[in-house]
N, C-alpha and C positions, 0 to 999 in steps of 0.2 A: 815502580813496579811492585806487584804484590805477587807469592805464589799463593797455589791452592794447594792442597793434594789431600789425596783419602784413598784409605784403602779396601778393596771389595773382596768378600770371601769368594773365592770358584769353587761352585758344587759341582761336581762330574757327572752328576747326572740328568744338568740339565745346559742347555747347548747355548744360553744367552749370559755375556760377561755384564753386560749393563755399560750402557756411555755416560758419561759427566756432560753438562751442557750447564753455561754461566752465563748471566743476562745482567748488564748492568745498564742502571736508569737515573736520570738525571732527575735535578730536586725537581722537575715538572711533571715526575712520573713516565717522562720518553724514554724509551729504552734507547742507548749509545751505541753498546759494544755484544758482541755472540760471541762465547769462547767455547769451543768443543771438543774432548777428549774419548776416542774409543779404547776403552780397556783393551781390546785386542790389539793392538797397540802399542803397549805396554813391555819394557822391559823388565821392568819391577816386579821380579814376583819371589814370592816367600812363601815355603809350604804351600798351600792352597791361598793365598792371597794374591792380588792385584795389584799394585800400585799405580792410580793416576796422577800426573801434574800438570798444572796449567801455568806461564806465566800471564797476570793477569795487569794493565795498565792500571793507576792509581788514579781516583777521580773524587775533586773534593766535594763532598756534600753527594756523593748518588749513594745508590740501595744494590748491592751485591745479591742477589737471589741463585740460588745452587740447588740446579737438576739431576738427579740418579735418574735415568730414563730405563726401565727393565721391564721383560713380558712375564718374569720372575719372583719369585719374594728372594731375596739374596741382603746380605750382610754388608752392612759397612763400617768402618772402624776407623780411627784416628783421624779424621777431617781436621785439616790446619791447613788458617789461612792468615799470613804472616806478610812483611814488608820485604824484601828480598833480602833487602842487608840486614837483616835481625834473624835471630838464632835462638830456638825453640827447645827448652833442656826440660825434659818431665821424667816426673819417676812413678812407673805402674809399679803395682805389687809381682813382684819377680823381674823385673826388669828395666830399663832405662831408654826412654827414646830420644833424639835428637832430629832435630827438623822433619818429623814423625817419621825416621828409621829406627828399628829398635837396634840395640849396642848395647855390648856385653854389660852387666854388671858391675863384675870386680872392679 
């Protein structure tokens, strides 16, 4: 299993979060699998952010393609797409994220 996750800015002044939609396609170019996430949805949220996740099944040799569906121009930010048991340690300028949550510094 693989996750996804990314996170979308929420502007307040306009009334669509944006949905996540994953399409994966076998080396014949067939598409397999539909994965779909609606932001509203979402427990994850930070300041004005969103957090989506999806778990997504592992398939060897296809093509992972990643939808932001919005009537919006809107933001997204930390897209990670990972094996489930592996653990994602990055350091932004000011801060520290892990399995793209940010976490304290010090």
């Amino acid at each position: 299993m693989y996750i996804f996750s990314a996170w979308s800015f929420i502007d307040p002044s306009k009334y669509d979060l944006g949905d996540w939609k994953v399409t994966v396609e076998d080396a014949s170019g067939n598409q397999t699998a539909v994965y779909e996430f609606y932001n509203r949805n979402s427990h994850d949220v930070h300041d004005q952010w969103v957090r989506a996740e999806l778990e997504i099944k592992a398939c060897q040799d296809c093509t992972y393609k990643f939808y932001f569906n919005t009537n919006r121009e809107l933001g997204v930010d930390e897209l990670l797409f990972r094996p489930r048991n592996r653990y994602v340690l990055s350091r932004e300028i000011g801060h520290v994220m892990y399995n793209g949550f940010r976490v304290d510094a010090r």
